[in-house]
Rosetta silent file (secondary structure, phi, psi, omega in degrees, C-alpha in Angstrom):
SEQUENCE: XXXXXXXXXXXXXXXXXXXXXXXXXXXXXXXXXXXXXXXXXXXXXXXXXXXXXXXXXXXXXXXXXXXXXXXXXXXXXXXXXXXXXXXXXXXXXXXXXXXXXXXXXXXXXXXXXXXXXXXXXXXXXXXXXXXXXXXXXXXXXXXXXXXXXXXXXXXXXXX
SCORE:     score description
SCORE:     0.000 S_00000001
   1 L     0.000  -53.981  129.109   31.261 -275.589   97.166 S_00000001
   2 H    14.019 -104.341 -154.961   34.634 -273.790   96.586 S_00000001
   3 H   -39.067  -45.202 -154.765   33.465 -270.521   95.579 S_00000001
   4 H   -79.415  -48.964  179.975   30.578 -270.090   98.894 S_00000001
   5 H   -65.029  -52.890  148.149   33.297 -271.019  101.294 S_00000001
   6 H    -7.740  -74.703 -155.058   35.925 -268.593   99.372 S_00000001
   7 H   -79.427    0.132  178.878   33.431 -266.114   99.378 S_00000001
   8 H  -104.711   70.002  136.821   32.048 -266.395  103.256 S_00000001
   9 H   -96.691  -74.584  162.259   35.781 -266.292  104.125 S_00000001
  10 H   -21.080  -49.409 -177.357   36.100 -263.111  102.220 S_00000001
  11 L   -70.158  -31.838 -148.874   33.136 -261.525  103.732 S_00000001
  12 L   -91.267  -23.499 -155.724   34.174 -262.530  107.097 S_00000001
  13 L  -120.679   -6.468  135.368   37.647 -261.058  106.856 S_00000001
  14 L   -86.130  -18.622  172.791   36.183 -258.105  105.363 S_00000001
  15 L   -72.408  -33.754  168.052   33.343 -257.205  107.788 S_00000001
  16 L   -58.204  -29.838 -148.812   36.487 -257.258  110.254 S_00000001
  17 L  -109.901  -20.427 -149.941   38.572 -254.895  108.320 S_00000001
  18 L  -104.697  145.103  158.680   35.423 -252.234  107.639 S_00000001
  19 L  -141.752  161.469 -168.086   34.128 -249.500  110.071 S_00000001
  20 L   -81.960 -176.476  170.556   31.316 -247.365  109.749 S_00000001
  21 L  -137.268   35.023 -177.446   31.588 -243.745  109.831 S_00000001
  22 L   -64.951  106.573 -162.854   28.891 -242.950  112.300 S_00000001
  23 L   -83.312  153.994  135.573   29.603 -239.162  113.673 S_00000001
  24 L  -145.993 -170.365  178.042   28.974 -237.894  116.836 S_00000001
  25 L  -142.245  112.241 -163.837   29.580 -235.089  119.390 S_00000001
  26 L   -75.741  173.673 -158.047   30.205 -234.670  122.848 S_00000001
  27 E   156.474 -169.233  173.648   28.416 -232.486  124.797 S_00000001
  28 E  -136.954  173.011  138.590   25.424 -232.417  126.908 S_00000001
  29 E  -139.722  172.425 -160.365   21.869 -232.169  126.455 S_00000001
  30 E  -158.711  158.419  161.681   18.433 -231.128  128.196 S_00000001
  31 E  -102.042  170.028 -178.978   14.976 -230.275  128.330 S_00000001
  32 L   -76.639 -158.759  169.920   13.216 -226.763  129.492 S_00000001
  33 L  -123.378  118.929  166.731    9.861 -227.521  131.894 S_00000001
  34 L   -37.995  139.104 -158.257    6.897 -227.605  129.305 S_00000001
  35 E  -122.154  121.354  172.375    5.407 -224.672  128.386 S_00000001
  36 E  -106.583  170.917 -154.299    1.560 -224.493  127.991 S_00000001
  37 H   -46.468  -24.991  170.192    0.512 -223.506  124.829 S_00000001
  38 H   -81.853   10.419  154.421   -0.699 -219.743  125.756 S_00000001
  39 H   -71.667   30.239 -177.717    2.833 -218.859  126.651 S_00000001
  40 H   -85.827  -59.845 -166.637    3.591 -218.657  122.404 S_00000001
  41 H   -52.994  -36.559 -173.639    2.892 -214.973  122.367 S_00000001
  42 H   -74.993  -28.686 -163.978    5.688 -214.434  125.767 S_00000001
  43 H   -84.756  -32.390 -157.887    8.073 -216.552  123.844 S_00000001
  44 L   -58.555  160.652  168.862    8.358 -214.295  120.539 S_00000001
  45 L    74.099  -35.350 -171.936   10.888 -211.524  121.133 S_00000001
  46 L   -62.746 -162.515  160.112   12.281 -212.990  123.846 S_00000001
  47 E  -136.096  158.049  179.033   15.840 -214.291  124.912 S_00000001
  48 E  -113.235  114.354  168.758   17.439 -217.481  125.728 S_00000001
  49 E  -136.936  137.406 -120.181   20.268 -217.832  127.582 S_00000001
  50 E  -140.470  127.855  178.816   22.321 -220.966  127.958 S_00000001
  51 E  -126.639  158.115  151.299   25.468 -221.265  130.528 S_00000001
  52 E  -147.067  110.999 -176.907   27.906 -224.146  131.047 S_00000001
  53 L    54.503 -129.259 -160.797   29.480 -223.466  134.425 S_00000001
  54 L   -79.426  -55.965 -166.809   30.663 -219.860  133.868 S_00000001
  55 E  -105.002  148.876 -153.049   30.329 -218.799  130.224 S_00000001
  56 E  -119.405  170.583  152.318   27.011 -218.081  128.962 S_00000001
  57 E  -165.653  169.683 -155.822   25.535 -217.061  125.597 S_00000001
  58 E  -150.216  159.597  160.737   22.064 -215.929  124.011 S_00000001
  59 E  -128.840  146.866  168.560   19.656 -215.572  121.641 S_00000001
  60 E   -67.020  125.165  171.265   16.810 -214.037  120.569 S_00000001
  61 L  -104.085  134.949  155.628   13.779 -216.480  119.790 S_00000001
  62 L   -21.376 -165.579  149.444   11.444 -216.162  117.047 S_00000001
  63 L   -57.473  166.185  151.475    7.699 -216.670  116.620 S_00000001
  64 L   -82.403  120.182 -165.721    6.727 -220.189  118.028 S_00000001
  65 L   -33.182  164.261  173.989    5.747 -223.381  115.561 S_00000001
  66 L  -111.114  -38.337 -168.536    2.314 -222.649  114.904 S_00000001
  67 L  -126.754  150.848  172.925    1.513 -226.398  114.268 S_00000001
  68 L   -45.718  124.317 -167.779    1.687 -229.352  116.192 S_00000001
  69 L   104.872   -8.942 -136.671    4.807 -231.730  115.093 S_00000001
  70 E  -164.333  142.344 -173.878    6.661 -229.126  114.083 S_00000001
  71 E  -130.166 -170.067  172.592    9.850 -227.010  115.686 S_00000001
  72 E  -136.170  147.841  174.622   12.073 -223.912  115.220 S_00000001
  73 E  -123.445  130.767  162.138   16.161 -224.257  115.732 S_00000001
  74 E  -118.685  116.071  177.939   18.003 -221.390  117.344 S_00000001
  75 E  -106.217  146.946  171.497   21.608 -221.129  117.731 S_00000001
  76 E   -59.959  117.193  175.762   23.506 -219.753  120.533 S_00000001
  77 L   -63.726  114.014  169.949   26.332 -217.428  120.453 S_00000001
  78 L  -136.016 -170.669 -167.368   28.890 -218.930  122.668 S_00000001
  79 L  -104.670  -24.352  176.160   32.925 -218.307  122.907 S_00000001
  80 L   -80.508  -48.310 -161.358   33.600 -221.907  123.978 S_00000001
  81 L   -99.080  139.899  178.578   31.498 -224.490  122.413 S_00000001
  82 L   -72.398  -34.761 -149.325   31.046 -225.457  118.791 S_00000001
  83 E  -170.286  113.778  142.241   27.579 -225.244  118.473 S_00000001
  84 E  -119.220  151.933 -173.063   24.659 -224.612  120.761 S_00000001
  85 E   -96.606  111.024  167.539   20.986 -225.411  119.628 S_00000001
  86 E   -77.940  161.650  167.325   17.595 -224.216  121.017 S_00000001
  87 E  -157.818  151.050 -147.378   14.946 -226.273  119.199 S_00000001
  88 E  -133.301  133.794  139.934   11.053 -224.790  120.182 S_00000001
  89 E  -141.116  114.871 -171.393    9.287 -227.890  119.740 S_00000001
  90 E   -85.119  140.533  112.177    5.217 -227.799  119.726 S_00000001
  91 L   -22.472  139.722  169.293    2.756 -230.168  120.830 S_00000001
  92 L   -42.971  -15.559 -148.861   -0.753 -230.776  120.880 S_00000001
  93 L  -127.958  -33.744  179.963   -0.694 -229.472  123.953 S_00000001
  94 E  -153.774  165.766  155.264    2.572 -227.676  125.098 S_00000001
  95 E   -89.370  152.285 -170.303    5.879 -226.313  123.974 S_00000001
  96 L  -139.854  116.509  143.744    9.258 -228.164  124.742 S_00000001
  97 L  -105.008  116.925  159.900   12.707 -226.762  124.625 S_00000001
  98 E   -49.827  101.617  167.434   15.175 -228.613  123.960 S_00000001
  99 E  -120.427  131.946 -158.697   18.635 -227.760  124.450 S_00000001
 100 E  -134.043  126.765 -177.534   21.652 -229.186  122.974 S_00000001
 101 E   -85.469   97.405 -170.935   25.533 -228.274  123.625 S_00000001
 102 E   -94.585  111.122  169.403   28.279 -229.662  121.554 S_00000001
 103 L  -133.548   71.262  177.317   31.645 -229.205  123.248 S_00000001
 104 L   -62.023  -95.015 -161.419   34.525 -230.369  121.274 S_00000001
 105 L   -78.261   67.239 -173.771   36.274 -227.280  122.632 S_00000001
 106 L  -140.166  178.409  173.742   35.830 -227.607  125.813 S_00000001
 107 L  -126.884  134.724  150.974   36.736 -230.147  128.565 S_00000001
 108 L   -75.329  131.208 -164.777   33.944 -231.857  130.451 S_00000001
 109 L  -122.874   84.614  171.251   34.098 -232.093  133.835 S_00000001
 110 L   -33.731  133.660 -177.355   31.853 -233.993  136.637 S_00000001
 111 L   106.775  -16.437 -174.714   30.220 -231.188  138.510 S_00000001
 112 L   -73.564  149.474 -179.896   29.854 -229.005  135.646 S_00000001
 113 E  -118.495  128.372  170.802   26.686 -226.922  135.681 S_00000001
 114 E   -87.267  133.347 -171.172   24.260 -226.248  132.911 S_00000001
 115 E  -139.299  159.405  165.435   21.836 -223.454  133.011 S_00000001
 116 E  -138.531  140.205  162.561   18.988 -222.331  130.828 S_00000001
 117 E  -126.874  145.303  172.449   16.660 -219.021  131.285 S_00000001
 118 E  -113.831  130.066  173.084   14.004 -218.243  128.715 S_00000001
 119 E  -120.112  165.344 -170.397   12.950 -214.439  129.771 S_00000001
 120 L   -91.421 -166.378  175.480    9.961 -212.768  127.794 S_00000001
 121 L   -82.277  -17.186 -173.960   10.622 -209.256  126.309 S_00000001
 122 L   -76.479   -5.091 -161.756    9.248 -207.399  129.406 S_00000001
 123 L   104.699  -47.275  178.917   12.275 -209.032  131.355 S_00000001
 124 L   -64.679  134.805 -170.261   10.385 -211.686  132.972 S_00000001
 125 E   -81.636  139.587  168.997   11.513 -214.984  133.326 S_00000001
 126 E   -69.687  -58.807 -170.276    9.221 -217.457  131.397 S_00000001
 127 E  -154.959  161.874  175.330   11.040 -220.358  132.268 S_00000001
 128 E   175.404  151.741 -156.600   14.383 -221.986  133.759 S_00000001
 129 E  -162.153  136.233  179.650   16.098 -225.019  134.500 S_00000001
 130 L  -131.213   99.038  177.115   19.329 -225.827  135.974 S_00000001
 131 E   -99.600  149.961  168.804   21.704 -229.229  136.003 S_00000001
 132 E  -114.129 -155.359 -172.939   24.838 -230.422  136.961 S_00000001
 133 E  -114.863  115.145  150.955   26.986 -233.502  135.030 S_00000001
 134 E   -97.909    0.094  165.759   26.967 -236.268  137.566 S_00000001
 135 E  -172.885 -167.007 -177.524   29.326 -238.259  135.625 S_00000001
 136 E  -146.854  150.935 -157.915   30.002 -238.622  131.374 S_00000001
 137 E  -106.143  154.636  159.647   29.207 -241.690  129.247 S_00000001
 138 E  -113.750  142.902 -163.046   31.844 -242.390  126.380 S_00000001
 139 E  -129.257   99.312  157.060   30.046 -243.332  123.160 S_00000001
 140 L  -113.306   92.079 -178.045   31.526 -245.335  120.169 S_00000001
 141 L   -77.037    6.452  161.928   29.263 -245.410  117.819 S_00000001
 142 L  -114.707   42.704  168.362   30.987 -246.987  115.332 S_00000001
 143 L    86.507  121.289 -163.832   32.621 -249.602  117.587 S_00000001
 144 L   -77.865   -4.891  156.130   35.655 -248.930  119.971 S_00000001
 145 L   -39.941  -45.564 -178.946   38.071 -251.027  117.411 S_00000001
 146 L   -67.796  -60.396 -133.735   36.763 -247.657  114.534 S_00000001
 147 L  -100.778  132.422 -163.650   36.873 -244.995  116.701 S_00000001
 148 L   -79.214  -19.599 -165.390   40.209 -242.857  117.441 S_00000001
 149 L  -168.075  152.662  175.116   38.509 -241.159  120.915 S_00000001
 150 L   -98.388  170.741  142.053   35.073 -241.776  122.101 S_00000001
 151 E   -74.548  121.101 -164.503   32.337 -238.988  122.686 S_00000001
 152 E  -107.874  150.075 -156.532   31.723 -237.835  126.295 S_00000001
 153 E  -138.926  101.674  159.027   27.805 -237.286  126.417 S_00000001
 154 E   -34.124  138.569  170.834   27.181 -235.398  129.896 S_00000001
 155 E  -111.943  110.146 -156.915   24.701 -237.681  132.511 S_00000001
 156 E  -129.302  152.805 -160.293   23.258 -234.681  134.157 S_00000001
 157 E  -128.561  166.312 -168.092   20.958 -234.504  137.213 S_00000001
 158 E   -85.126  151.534 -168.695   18.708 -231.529  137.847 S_00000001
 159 L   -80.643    0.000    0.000   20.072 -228.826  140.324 S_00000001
């Protein structure tokens, strides 16, 4: 009888003591406007180019998944931002891009504006989509006791 209370004491006073180590990153993210599937040949060649507020950066995109399920990741050159991601993703039916901005070095701001253009190789824009941040969520995903600073996750509304 001993030992089970002992040991759900123990547990109890260690489950207290323990935090996870669940990463994350602030930033924002967004979708494109679906794409139907005979735009894959316009997308090949093309460029992407991705703003937050004033500084932009681009990429070239590949070929386009071929099969359903199934994506391509592109990253963005940008001078600010740790990381940004295109991800191509097809459908039965359409294409979706996805884009997602990681900005530990940056500051987030309500009001900030997000931009995307896809243009084909002729020049022509394919697609575009523009938001601003109407406010920023903080995220501790391991518990705000664990976490030294939360992650601000843009809430963004379309432009």
């Amino acid at each position: 009888m001993w030992r089970v209370v002992a040991t759900i004491a123990i547990s109890t006073l260690l489950s207290a003591c323990l935090c996870t180590k669940i990463g994350c990153t602030s930033g924002a993210n967004f979708n494109l406007p679906d794409l139907p599937l005979d735009e894959a040949a316009r997308l090949e060649g093309g460029r992407i180019e991705i703003c937050h507020n004033d500084v932009c950066g681009t990429a070239a995109l590949p070929a386009a998944p071929a099969e359903a399920g199934t994506g391509i990741i592109v990253s963005v050159e940008d001078p600010i931002h740790s990381f940004v991601h295109v991800i191509v993703w097809r459908f039965d039916a359409a294409f979706r891009i996805e884009v997602d901005i990681a900005a530990r070095n940056s500051v987030l701001v309500d009001g900030d504006v997000y931009t995307a253009t896809l243009t084909a190789v002729d020049g022509s824009v394919v697609t575009s989509a523009a938001f601003h941040a109407t406010s920023h969520r903080d995220q501790f995903p391991n518990g705000e006791r664990c976490d030294d600073h939360p992650c601000r996750v843009a809430v963004l509304e379309p432009r």
